[in-house]
VMD Tcl script that draws the C-alpha trace (Angstrom):
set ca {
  {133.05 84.84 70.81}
  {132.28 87.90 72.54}
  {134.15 90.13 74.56}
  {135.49 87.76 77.63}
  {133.28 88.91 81.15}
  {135.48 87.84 84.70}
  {133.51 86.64 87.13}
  {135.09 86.62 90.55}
  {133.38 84.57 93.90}
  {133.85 85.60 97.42}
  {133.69 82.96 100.01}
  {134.20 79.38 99.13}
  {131.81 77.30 101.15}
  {129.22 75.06 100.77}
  {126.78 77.67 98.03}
  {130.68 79.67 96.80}
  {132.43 76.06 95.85}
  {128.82 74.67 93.97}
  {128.94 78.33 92.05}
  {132.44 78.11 91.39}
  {132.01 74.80 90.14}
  {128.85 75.54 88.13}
  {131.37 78.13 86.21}
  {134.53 76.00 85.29}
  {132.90 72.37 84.98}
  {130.15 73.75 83.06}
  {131.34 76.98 81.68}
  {131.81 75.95 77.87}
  {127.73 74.47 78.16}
  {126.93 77.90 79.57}
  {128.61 79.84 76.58}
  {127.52 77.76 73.93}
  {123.86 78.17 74.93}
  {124.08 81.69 76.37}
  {126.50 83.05 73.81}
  {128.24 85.27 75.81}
  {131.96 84.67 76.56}
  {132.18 84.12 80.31}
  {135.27 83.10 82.61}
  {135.59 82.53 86.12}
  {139.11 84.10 87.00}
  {139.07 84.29 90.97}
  {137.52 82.98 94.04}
  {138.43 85.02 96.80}
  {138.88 83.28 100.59}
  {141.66 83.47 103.29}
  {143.37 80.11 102.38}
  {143.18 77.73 99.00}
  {141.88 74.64 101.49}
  {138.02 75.66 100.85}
  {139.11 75.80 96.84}
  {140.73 71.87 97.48}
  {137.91 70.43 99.24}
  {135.19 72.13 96.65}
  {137.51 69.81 93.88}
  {138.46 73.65 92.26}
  {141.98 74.43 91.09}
  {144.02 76.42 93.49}
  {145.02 78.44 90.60}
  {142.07 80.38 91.19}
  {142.93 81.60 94.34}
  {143.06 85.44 95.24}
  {143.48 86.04 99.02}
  {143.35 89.94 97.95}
  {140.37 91.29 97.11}
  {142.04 94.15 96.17}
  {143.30 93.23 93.33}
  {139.70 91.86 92.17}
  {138.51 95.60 92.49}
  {141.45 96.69 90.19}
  {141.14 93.72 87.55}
  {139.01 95.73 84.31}
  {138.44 91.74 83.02}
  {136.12 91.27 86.25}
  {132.64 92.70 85.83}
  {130.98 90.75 88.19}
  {131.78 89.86 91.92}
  {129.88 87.39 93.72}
  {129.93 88.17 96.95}
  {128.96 84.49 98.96}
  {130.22 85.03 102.67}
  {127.33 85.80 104.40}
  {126.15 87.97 107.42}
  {125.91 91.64 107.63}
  {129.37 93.31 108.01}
  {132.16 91.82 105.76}
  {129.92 91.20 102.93}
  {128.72 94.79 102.76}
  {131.72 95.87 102.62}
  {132.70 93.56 99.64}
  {129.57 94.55 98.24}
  {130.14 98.40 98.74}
  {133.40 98.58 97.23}
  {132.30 96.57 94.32}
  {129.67 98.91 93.82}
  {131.58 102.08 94.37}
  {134.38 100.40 91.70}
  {131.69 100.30 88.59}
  {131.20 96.45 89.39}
  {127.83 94.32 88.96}
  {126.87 92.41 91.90}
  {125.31 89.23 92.82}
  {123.98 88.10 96.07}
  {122.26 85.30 97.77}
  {122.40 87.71 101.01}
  {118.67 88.13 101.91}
  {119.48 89.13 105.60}
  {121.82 92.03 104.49}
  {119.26 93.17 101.46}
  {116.76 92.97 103.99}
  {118.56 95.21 106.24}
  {120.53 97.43 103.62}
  {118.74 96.66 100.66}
  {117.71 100.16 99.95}
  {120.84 101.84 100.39}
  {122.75 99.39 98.29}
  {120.60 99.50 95.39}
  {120.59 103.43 95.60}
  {124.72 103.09 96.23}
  {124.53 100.55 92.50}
  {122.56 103.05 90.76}
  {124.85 106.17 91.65}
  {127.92 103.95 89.74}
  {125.80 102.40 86.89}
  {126.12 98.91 88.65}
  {123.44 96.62 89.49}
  {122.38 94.16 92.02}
  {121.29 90.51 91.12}
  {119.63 88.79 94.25}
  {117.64 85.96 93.06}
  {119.49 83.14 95.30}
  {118.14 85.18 98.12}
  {114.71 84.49 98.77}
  {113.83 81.01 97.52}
  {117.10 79.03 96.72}
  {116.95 77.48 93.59}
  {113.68 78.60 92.84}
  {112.96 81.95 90.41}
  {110.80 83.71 92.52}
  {112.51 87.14 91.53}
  {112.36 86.56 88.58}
  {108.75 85.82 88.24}
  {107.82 88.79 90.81}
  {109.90 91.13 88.56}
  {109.37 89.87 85.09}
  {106.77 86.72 84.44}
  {104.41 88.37 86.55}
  {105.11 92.08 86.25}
  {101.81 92.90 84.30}
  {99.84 91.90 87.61}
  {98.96 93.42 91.00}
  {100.26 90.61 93.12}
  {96.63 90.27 96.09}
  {98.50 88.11 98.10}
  {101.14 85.34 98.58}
  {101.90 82.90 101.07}
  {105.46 81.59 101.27}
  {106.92 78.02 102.92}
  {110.99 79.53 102.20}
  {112.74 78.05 105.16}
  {113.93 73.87 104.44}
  {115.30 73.86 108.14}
  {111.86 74.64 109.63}
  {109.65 72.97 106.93}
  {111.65 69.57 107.54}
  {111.66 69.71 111.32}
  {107.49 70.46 110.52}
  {107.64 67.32 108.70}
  {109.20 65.08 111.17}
  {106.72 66.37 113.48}
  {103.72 65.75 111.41}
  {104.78 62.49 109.70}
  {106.84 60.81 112.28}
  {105.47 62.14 115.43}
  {108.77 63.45 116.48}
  {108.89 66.33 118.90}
  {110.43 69.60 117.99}
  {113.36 68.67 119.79}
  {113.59 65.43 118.12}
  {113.17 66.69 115.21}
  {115.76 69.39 115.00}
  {118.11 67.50 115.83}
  {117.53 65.12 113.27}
  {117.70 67.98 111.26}
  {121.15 69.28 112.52}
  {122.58 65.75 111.66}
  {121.34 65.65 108.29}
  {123.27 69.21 107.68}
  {119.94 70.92 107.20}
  {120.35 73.18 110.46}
  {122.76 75.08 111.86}
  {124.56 74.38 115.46}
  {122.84 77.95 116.31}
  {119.45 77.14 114.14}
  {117.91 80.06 116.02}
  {117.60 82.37 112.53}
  {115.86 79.88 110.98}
  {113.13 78.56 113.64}
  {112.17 82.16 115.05}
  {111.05 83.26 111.98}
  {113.61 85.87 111.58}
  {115.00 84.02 108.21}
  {111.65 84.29 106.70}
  {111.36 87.39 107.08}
  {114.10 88.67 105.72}
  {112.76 87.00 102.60}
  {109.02 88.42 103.14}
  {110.58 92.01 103.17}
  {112.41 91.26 100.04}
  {109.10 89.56 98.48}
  {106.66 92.28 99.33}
  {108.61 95.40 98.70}
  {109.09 93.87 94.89}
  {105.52 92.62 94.89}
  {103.97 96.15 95.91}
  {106.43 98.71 94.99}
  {106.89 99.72 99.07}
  {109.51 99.32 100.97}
  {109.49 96.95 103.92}
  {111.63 98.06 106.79}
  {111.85 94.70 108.98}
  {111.27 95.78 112.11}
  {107.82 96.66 111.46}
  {107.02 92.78 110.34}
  {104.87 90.47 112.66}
  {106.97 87.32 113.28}
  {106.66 84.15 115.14}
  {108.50 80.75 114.90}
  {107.81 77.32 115.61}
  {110.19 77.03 118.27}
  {107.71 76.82 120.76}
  {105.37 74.51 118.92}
  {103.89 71.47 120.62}
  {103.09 68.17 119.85}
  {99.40 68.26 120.43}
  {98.80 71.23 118.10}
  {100.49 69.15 115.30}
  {98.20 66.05 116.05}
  {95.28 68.11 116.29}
  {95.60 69.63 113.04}
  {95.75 66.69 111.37}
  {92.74 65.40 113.23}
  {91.02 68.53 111.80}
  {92.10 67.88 108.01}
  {94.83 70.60 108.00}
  {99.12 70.37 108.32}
  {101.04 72.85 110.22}
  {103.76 74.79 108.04}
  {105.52 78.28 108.85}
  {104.12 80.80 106.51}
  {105.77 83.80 105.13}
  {102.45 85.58 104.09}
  {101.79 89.19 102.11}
  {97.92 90.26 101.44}
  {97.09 93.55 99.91}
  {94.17 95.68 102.39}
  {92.34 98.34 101.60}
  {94.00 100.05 104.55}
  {97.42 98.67 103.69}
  {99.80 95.63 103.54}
  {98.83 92.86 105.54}
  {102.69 90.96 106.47}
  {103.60 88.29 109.21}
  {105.45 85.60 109.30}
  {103.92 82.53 111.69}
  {103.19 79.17 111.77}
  {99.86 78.44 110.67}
  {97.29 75.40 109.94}
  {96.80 75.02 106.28}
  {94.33 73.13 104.51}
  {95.54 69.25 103.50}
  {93.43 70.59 100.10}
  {95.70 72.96 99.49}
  {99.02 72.43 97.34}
  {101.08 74.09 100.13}
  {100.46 71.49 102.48}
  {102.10 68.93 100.02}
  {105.31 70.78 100.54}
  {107.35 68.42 103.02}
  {111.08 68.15 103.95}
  {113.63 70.97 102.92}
  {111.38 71.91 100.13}
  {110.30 75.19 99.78}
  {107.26 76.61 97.56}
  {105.81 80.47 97.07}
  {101.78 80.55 96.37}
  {101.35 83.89 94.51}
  {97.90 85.42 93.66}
  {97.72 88.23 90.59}
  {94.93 90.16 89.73}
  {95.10 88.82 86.15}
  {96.89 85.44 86.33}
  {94.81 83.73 89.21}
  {96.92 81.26 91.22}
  {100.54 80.11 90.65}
  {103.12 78.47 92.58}
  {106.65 78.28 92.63}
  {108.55 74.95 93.99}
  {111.86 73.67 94.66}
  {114.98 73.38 96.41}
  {114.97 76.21 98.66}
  {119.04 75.56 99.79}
  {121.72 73.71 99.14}
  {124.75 74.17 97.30}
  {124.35 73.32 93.65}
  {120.58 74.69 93.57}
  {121.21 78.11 94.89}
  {124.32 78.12 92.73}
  {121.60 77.49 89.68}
  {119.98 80.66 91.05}
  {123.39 82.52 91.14}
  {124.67 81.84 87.83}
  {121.76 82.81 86.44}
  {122.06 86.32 87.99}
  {125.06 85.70 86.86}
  {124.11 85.44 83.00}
  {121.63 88.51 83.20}
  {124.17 90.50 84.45}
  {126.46 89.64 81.36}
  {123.55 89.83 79.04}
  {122.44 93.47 80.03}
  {119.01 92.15 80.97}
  {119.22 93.06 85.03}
  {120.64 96.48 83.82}
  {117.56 97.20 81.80}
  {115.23 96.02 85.00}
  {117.38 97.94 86.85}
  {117.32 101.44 84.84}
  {113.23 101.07 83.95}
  {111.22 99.42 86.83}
  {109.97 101.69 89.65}
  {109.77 99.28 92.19}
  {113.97 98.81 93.43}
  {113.98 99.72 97.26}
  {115.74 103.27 96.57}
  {113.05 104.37 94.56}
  {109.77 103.00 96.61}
  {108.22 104.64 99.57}
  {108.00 103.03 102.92}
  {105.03 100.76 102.86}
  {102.14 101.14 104.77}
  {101.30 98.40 107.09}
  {97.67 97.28 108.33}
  {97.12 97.94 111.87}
  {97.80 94.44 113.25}
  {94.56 94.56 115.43}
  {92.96 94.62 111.91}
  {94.07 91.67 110.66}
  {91.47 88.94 109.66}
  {91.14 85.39 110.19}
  {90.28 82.42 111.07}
  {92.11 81.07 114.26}
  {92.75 77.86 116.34}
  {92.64 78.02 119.71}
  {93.77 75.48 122.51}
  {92.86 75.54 126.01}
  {93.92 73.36 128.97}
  {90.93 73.72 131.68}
  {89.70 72.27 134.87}
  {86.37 69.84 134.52}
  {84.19 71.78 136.14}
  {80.94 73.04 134.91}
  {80.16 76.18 133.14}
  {84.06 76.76 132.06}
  {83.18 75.68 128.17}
  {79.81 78.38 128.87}
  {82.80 80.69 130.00}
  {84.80 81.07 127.02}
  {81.91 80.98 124.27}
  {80.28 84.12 126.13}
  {83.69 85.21 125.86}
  {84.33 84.59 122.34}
  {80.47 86.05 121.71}
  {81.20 88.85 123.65}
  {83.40 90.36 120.92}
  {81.93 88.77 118.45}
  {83.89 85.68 117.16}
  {81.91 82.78 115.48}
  {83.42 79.18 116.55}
  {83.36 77.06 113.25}
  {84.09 73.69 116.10}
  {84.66 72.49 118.96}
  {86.21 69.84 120.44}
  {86.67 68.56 123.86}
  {88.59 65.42 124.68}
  {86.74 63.04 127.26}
  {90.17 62.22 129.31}
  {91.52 62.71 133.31}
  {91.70 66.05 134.58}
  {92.53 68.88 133.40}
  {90.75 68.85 129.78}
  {91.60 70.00 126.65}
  {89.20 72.16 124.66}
  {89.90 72.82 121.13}
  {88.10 75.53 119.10}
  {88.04 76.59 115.35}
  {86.84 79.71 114.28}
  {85.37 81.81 111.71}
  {86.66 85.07 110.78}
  {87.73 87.16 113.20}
  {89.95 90.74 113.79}
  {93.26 89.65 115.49}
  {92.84 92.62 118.19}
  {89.53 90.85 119.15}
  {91.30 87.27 119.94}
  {94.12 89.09 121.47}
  {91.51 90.60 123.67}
  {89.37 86.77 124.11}
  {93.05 85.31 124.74}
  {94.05 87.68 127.81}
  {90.52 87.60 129.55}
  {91.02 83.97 129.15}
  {94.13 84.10 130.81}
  {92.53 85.84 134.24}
  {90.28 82.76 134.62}
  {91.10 80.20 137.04}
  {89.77 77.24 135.47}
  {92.14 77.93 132.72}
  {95.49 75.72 133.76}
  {97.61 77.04 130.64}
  {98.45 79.89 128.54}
  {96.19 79.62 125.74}
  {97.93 78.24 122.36}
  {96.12 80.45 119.56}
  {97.62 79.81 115.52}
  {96.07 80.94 112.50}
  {94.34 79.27 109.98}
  {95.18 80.32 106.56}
  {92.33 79.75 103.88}
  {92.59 79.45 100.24}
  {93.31 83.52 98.93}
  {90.52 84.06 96.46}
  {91.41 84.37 92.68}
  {89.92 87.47 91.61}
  {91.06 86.87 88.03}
  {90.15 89.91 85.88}
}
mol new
graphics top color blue
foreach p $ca { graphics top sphere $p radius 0.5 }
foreach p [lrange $ca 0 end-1] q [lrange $ca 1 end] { graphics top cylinder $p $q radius 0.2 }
display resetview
């Protein structure tokens, strides 16, 4: 056997007691087939009762994280609590001590990111993160290794479960939002306080982690264009299935000629495309290459025992030397990368739904095509539903700058046949493969 690497966990909750577990109940299976001589030999938490009810043996317990920092056996720390001010400091002082790091933090790397990764590199540590962005899927790990031969075009991610299963409900059952998250909060797939998740803010935390590895720029947050689906309506989901699309919040990343292209919103997506097939807490990353075409990645995107699959294998590069290698040769880590450059959001095409409540009256629908004409917008369709008073007019269109239906949207406002505040979503097409 090789020379014995301690592993040491902080926080024992729902994704800390599935790791922890992964690395006693499994650990001999790990070392046989990894060959490397690994050994859980603390989880550190305030009490032993998380350690109990996670099935773990108390002997395990450190309430001093201390005396993980001064333990040479310990390599790697885990660092599983959460949020943005105890964990960095865990993660700090691990750094600063010559320690290897894993996270599945994306809201702190998306904050902090590049001054952690510059704090690693000035001790010779390193910072494994792939649990952050996609649960137990490898998105990292493709971004940074299977597909680091391409220039990524474009990808679109569905990486929130809480907000892809309340979409769900919505679309399959006919649930409204409110039904439907709270269907979600009893089934432990949303928090008491869900607002992270279904404002978009969770996503993009993950889209700035996703785009500054994809194109070698670094993503401050606050510059990202985000909307949730928290004020999504009913008719909007039955209307795009009556138009042969599903709705699903998209973390999306295009490469411009002017610059990166980066929101996160909810958006109608083709029932043609494999995105749309994503339902319930599942969560899947579309990502377009220059040289591969089209791939996807899908799987659990939470849960204990997958994003514990996604830490132990940080875990195992870590032990291996392979993250160190990534670490000392790529370019693209946040400390070394320059701030990105960001399309002017005025600039950004395409094609958009729009949903109008209007008094039936005539000339209104002459109203808002001159409109829509005016600065050039092409509608792909139109619908109008033959009901009582007021009407509904639904349009499709082709491609179009978003500064010109921001523009369309608030003369529409100013018109008194118009009963409601325009809904407006985007319609994502198929990215084109431009494959060689």
């Amino acid at each position: 056997m090789s020379e014995k690497i301690g592993i040491a966990i902080i926080g024992c909750g729902t994704v800390g007691g599935a790791t922890a577990r992964l690395l006693t109940d499994d650990i001999a299976y790990i070392n046989k087939r990894s060959g490397l001589n690994l050994e859980l030999t603390a989880v550190v938490d305030r009490d032993p009762a998380p350690l109990e009810k996670a099935g773990l043996s108390t002997t395990l317990f450190e309430p001093e994280f201390q005396k993980v920092l001064d333990n040479e056996e310990i390599k790697i720390v885990v660092e599983l609590v959460g949020g943005l001010t105890i964990a960095k400091q865990f993660i700090e002082k691990s750094l600063k001590a010559g320690k290897h790091v894993v996270t599945a933090n994306k809201a702190l790397l998306a904050h902090y990111g590049k001054e952690l990764f510059a704090l690693a590199r000035k001790n010779g540590a390193s910072i494994g993160f792939e649990a952050s962005c996609g649960g137990g899927i490898p998105i990292i790990k493709a971004l940074t290794d299977g597909l680091l031969a391409n220039r990524i075009d474009a990808f679109f991610g569905i990486v929130n479960g809480t907000c892809n299963y309340i979409l769900t409900q919505m679309t399959e059952k006919g649930q409204s939002y409110r039904e439907a998250l709270k269907r979600a909060q009893e089934k432990g797939l949303a928090e008491a306080d869900p607002t992270l998740d279904v404002n978009g803010m969770d996503s993009a935390h993950k889209l700035a982690i996703m785009s500054s590895l994809s194109y070698g720029e670094h993503v401050d947050l606050d510059t990202l264009s985000v909307e949730g689906i928290d004020n999504l309506e009913g008719m909007d989901i039955q209307m795009s299935r009556e138009l042969g699309y599903v709705v699903k919040l998209l973390a999306a990343a295009r490469k411009t000629d002017e610059g990166l292209d980066l929101f996160v919103a909810p958006c109608f997506i083709s029932n043609d495309h494999p995105l749309a097939r994503v339902s319930g807490p599942f969560n899947a990353i579309s990502v377009y290459g220059h040289a591969v075409g089209h791939t996807m990645y899908y799987g659990r995107g939470a849960g204990g025992f997958p994003t514990a699959s996604a830490v132990a294998a940080d875990v195992l590069a870590l032990a291996m030397g392979v993250t160190q290698k990534a670490f000392e040769s790529l370019n693209f880590w946040p400390d070394l990368t320059p701030e990105a450059v960001l399309i002017d959001r005025e600039k950004s095409v395409n094609r958009y739904y729009l949903r109008l409540v209007t008094d039936d009256k005539p000339g209104v629908v002459a109203r808002i095509t001159t409109l829509l004409s005016q600065k050039g917008i092409s509608i792909s369709s139109m619908i109008q539903r033959e009901t009582l008073e007021p009407v509904t007019v639904v349009i499709t269109t082709h491609e179009a700058n978003e500064g010109d239906i921001a523009s369309v949207l608030e003369a529409l406002e100013t018109l008194p046949e118009i009963r409601e505040k325009p809904i407006c979503l985007r319609i994502m097409e198929e990215h084109s493969e431009n494959i060689g």
